[in-house]
N, C-alpha and C positions, 0 to 999 in steps of 0.2 A: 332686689328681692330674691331673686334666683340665689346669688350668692350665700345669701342670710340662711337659706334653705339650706344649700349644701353643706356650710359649716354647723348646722343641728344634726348632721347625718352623724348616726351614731359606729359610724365606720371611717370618717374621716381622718381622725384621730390615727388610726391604724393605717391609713392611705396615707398621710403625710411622714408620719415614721419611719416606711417602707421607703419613702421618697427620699426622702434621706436618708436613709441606708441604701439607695441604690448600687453606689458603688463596689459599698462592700459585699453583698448580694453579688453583684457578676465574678467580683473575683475571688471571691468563696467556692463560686460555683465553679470557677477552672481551676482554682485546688484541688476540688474534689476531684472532677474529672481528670486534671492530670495525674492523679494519686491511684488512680482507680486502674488496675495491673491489665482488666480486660479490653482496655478503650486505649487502643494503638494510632491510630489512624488522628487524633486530637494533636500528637508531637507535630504534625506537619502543618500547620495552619496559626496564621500570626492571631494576633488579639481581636482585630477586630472582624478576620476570615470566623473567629470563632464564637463571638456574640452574635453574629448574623441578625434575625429577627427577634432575637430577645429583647434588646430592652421597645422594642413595639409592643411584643407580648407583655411587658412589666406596665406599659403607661397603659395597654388596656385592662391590667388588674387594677388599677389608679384608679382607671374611670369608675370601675364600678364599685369599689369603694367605697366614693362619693357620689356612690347613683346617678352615676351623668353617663348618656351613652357614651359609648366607645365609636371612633368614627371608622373601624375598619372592622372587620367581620374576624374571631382570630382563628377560627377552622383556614380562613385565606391567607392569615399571615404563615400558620405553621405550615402548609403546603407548600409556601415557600422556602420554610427552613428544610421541609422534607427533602426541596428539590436540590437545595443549597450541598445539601450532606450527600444528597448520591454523587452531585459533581465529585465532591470531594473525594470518594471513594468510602466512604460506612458505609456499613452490614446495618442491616433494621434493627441485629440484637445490640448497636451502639450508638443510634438515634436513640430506640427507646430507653435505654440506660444514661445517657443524660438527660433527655427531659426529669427524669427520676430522679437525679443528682438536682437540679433547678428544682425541682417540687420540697426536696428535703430541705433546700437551703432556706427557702421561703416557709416552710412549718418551723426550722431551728431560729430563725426570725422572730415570727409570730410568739414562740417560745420567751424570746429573751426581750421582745417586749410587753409581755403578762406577767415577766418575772421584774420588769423595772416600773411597770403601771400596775400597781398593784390593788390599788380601786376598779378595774375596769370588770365589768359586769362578765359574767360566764356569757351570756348570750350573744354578746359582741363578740366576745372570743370566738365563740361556735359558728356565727356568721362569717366573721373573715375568712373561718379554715371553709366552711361553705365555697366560699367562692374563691378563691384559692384550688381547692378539691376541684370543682369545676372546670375552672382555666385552663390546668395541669392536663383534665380529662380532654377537652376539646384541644388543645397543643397535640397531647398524645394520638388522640384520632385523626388530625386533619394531616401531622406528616406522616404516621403510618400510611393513610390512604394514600399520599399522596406516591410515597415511597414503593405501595403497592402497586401502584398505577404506572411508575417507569420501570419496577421489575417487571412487569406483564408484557409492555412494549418492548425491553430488551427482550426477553423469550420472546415475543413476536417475531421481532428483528432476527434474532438467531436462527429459528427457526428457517426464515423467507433467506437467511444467506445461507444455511445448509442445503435448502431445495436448489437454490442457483447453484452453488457448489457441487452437487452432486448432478444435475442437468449439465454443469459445465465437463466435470468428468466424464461424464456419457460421451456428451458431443465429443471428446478429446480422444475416449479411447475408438470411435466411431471415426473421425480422422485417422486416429494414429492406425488404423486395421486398411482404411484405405489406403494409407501410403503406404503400408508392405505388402498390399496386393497389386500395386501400380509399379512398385519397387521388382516383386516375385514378376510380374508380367514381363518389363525390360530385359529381365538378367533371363528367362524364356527366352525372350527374342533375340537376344543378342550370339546364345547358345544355337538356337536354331539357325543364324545367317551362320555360325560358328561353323555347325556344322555342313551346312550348304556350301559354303566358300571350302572345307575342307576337302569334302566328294568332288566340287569341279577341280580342285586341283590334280585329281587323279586321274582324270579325263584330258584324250589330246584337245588342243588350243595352240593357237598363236601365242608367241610374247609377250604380246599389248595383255591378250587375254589372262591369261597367266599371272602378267602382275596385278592387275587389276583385281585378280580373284585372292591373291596373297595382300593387297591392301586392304579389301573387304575382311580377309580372316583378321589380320593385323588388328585393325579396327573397331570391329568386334571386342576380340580380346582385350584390347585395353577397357573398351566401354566396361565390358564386363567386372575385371576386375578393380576398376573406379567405383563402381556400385558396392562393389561387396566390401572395399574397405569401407565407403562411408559407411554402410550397416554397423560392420564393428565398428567402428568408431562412436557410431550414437550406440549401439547396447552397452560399452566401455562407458561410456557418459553416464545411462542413466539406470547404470548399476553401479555407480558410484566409484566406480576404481580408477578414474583419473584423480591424479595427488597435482597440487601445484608445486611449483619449483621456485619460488622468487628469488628472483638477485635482481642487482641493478643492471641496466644496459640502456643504448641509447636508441629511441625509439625512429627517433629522424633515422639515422643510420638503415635500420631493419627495414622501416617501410620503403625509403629508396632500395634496395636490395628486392624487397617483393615485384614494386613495380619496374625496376628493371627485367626480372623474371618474366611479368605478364606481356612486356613490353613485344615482345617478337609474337605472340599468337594475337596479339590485336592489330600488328602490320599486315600478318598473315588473313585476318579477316575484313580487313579493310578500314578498320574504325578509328577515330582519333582518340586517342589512350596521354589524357597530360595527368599529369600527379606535382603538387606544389606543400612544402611545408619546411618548418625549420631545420637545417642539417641536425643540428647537436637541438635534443631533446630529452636528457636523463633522466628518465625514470625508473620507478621498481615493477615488479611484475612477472611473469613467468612466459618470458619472449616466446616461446616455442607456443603458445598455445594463442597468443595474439598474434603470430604468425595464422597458424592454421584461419584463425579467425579470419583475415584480409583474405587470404588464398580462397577461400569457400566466397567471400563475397565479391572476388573479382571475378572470380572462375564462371559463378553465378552472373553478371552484368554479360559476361564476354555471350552466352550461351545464350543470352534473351535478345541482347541488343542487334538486331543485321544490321543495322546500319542506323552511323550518328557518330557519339562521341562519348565516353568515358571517365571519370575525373575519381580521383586520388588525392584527399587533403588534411593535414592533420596540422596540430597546435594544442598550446597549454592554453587549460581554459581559464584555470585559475591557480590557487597553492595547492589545491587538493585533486584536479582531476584535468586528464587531459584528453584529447578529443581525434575522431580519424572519423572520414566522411567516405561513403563510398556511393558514384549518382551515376546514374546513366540514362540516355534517350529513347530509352526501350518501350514495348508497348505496356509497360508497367503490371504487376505481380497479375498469377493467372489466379478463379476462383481457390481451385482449388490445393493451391500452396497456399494461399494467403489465410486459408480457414483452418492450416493443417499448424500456421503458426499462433493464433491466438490472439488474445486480447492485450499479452503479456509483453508487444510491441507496439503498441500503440504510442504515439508520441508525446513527452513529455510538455506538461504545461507552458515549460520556459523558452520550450525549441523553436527556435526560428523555422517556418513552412517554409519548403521548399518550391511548395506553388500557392503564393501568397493571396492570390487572386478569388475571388468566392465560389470560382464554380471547382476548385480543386478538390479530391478527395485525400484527404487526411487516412492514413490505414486505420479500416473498422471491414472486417472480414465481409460480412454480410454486405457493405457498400465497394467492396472491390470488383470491378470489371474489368473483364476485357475485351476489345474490340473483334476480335477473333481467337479463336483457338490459339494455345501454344503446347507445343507437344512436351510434356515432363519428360526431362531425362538425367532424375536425379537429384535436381535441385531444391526439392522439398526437403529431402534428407540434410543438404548441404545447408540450408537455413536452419533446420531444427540440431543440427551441428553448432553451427555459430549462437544459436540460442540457450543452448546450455552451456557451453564453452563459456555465453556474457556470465550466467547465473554462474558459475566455479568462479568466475575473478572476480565479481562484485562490480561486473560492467553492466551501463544503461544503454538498452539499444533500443532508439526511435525508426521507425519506419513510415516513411512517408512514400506515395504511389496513386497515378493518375493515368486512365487511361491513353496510350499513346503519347503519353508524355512524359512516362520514363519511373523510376524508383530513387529512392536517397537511401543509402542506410547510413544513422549513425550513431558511432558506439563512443562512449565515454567510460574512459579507465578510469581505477583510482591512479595519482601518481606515487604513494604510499601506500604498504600493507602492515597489519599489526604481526611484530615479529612472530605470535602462537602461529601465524597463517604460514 
């Protein structure tokens, strides 16, 4: 009975036609719009990335048609085409310029079936475009809204990542002002013992004394001028006037060469200093500066660790990148280096922990302790060295660190660069 009813609707006629014109209908309607010189963004999406929720929308023009509800709501279908299209990358002026393309194809339709049923009443005509007009309206409103509603959220988003950004730049330049007044304070102190050791030398003494007070000066002066290159070396950095140099060379090679170097001030301090990796490891890259990079992170382990062990290890990790490890038994990073490096070493998703066990700390500045004081001297500069040294080669450096149980650092090179570099 139902049935009998819906074939008297004086619109089915018009719902069945469409129905079979459906196809020609969609791909009408992506002539148009691929023709259509403002609508960029349509080239990149296959046939059926670019129907999406239409033909939903066309079998709920059907329904009503033939006056039979529609079983989905289509303000919710086009929300979803809304949502379809931001993925995609449209601008809202190119959502609602194809709906528009879809509305016309469906009137140029309506057209050329008045032009081939040429009994059918003006009133039917006028109903179809009725609810036609309508559909068209409610498609239009439900993915503008919907399209307004993830522009609003992106601006949100934006918004909440410019305040952290700019909170993150505070806290950075609020480090970075600490470490050149802990930096200004050493290179004081060093000048003062400078001068202190210089006056006793002018003063009688014994032998003993005498040299003692000329090791004191000695010593000093070196501290001192250790300091002052690292400074230049990081304002050289992050004023941009280091160039890289790439050529090939072999990395095995270099890194035994470093740790042979480290090798006599770690006998001298007492610590077990081993280093293990492939001899012949040819890669590209700009040796001098993956040099400096090891030296600042052994220099660093030698200067925290009193006592323990050392370790030195590299290898190819794969065809694109290869790896150098540097760990030591130290009482692991102190607050205040560890906040002066950032978030920007945190360890990568894929890295094997170093202290696998659950109570280990992974580096996250604010969860870094130490078990007592360690006096800086230096070594903050020396990391934020080696951290911009990583960002000029387009090295990953993870850092991992546990109270009294030591640090990892590890950095991954490319083993190629693009010849513009």
């Amino acid at each position: 009975m139902e049935n009998t009813q819906t074939l008297k609707s004086p619109l089915t006629a018009v719902a069945t036609y469409l129905l079979f014109k459906r196809e020609v209908i969609l791909n009408g309607w992506h002539t148009r719009v691929r023709q259509d010189p403002t609508l960029l963004t349509v080239a990149s999406l296959t046939r059926e990335e670019f129907n999406d929720q239409v033909p939903v929308i066309l079998d709920i023009l059907d329904k009503r048609l033939r006056q039979q509800p529609p079983a989905i709501d289509p303000i919710v279908v086009a929300a979803e085409h809304g949502l379809h299209r931001w993925h995609k990358g449209y601008k809202l002026t190119e959502l609602l310029q194809e709906i528009a393309h879809l509305h016309l194809m469906l009137a140029s339709e309506l057209e050329t079936y008045s032009a081939f049923y040429t009994d059918t009443e003006l009133s039917v005509l006028s109903q179809a475009h009725n609810q036609i007009n309508t559909l068209m309206h409610e498609v239009t409103r439900g993915s503008a809204a919907q399209y307004n509603e993830l522009q609003r959220q992106d601006a949100t988003q934006r918004a909440t990542n410019l305040e952290q950004a700019l909170q993150a730049l505070s806290e950075l330049t609020r480090q970075r002002g600490e470490l050149l007044r802990n930096a200004s304070h050493d290179l004081r102190s060093h000048f003062t013992l400078l001068r202190g050791a210089a006056w006793l030398l002018d003063q009688p003494g014994t032998e003993q004394e005498q040299s003692q007070w000329r090791d004191m000066w000695q010593r000093n002066l070196d501290n001192a001028a250790t300091l002052l290159t690292k400074l230049m070396d990081l304002a050289r950095l992050e004023a941009g006037q280091e160039l890289l140099q790439i050529e090939s060379f072999n990395a095995g090679a270099l890194l035994r060469q470093i740790a042979e170097s480290v090798q006599p001030l770690s006998e001298q301090r007492q610590l077990s200093f081993e280093w293990t990796g492939p001899a012949d490891l040819p890669v590209e890259g700009d040796s001098v500066k993956v040099q400096r990079i090891l030296q600042n992170l052994l220099i660093n382990a030698l200067n925290y660790t009193k006592q323990g062990w050392i370790t030195l290890s590299w290898s190819q990790e794969d065809n694109f990148r290869w790896i150098v490890s540097v760990q030591d038994s130290g009482p692991g990073l102190p607050p205040e280096i560890a906040g002066q490096l950032g978030q920007a070493l945190a360890p990568t998703v894929d890295s094997t922990a170093a202290f696998p066990d659950n109570n280990h700390s992974v580096f996250v500045p604010q969860q870094v302790v130490s078990a007592e004081p360690v006096k800086q001297k230096g070594e903050g500069i020396g990391l934020l060295i080696v951290k911009r040294l990583c960002e000029l080669l387009r090295a990953n450096l993870d850092v991992e660190t546990r109270p009294e149980a030591g640090t990892l650092f590890r950095v991954r090179f490319p083993m190629q660069y693009a010849k513009s570099e």
